[in-house]
Kinemage of the C-alpha trace (Angstrom):
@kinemage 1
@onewidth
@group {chain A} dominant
@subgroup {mainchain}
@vectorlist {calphas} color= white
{ca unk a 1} P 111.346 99.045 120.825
{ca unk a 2} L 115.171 99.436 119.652
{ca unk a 3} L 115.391 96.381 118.580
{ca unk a 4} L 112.026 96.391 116.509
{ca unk a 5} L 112.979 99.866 115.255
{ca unk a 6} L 116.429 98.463 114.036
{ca unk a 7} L 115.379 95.331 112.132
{ca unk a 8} L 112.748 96.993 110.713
{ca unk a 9} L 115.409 99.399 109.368
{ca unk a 10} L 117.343 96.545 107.903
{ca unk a 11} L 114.628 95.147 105.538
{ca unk a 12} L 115.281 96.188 102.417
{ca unk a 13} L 112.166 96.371 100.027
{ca unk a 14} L 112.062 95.920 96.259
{ca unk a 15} L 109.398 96.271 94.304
{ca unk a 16} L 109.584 94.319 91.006
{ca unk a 17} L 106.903 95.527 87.667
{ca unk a 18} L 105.253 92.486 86.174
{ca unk a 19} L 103.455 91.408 83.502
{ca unk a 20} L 101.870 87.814 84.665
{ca unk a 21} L 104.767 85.892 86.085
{ca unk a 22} L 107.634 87.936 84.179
{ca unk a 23} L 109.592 91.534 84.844
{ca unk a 24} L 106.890 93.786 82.650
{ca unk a 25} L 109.091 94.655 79.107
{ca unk a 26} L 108.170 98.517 80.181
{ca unk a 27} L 108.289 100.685 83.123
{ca unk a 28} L 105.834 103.162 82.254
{ca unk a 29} L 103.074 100.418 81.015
{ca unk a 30} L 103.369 98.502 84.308
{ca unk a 31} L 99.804 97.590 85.776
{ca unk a 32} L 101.085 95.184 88.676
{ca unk a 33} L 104.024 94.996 90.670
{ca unk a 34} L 105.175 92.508 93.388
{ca unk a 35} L 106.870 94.024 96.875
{ca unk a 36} L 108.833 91.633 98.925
{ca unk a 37} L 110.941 93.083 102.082
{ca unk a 38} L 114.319 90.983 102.613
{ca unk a 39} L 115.729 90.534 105.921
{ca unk a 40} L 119.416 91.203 106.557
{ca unk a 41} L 120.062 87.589 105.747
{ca unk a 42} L 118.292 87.897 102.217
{ca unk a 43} L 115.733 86.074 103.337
{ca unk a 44} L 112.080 87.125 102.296
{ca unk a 45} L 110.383 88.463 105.219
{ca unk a 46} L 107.082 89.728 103.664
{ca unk a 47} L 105.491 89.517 100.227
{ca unk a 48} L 102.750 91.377 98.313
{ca unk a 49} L 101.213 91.505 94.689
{ca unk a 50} L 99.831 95.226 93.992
{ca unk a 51} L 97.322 95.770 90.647
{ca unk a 52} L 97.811 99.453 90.051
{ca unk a 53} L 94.844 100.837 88.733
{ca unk a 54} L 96.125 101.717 85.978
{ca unk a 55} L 99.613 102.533 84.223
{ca unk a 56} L 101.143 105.563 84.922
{ca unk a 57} L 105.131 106.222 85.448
{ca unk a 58} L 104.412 108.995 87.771
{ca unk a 59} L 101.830 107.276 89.619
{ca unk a 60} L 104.442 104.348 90.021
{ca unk a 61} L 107.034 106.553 91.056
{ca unk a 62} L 104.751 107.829 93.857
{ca unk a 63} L 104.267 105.029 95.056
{ca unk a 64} L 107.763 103.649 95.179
{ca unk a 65} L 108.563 106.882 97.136
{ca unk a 66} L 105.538 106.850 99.539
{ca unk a 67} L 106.055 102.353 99.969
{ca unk a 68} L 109.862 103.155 101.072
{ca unk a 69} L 110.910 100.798 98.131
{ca unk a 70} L 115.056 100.711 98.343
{ca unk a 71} L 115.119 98.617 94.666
{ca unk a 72} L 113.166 98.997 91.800
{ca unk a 73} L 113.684 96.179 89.210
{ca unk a 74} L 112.198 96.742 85.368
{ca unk a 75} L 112.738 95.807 81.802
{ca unk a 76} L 112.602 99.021 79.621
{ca unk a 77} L 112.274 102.430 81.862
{ca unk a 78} L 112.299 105.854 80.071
{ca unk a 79} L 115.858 107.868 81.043
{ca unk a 80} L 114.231 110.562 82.516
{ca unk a 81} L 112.313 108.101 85.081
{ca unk a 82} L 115.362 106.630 85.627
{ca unk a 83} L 117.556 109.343 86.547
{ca unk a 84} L 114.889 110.603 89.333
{ca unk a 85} L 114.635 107.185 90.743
{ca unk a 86} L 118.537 107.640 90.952
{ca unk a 87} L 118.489 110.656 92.176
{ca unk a 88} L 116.201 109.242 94.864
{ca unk a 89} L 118.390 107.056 96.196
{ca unk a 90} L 116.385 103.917 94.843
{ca unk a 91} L 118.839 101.496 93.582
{ca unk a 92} L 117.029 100.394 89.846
{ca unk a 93} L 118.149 97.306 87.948
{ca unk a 94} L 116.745 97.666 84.164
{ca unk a 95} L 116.729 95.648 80.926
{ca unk a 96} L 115.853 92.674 83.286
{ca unk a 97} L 114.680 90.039 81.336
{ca unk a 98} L 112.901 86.553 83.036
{ca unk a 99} L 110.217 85.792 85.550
{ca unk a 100} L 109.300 87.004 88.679
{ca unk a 101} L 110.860 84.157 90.924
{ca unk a 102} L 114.300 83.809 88.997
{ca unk a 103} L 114.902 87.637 88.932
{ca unk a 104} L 114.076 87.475 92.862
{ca unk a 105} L 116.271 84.713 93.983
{ca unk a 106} L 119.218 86.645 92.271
{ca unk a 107} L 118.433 89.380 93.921
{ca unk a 108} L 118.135 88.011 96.895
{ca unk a 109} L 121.717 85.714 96.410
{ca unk a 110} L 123.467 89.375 94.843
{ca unk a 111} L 123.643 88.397 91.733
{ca unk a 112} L 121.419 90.129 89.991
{ca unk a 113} L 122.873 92.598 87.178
{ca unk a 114} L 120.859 95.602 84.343
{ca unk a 115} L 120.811 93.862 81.164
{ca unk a 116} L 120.143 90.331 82.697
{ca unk a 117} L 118.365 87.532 80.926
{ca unk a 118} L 116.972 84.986 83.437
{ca unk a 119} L 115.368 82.334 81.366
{ca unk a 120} L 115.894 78.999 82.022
{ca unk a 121} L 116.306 76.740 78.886
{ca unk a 122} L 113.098 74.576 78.349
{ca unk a 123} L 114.108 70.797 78.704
């Protein structure tokens, strides 16, 4: 049970808001969100897609509290939503820019940055 209790305590979970396959341009209109839980060796361990039922910055807030989400990433998030998820302890990278996948594998590799535009160029 030690051992269980202990790599369950090194997942980290981050919670991503989308809109379709990209990061969703604004917190506080987000109507879906995708949770993965990354294993100490950034690995994903577990994924989900959530549809909210509707959008609500509190609501979402809630539930990043109540999920035990550790990273929150976003495009546009109001300051005031910002600075409680900060003062939550949940790590939040904003003015993210790109889709889903792209913004996750930087994450995962720890390279992921606010302010980052993660678009590959169309061939």
């Amino acid at each position: 049970m030690t051992i269980a209790l202990r790599v369950f305590n090194m997942l980290k979970k981050v919670l991503i808001c989308l809109y379709g396959n990209d990061v969703a341009p604004r917190f506080d209109l987000t109507t879906e969100v995708f949770i993965a839980s990354v294993g100490p060796d950034n690995r994903i361990e577990d994924e989900k897609s959530v549809v909210l039922p509707r959008a609500s910055a509190e609501e979402l807030c809630h539930m990043i509290l109540t999920a035990d989400i550790q990273t929150v990433i976003c495009g546009g998030i109001e300051e005031e939503y910002y600075q409680y998820l900060i003062w939550k302890r949940i790590n939040v990278f904003d003015s993210v820019i790109g889709t889903s996948d792209r913004v996750l594998k930087e994450f995962t590799r720890g390279t992921l940055r606010s302010g980052a535009i993660l678009y590959d160029p169309e061939l």
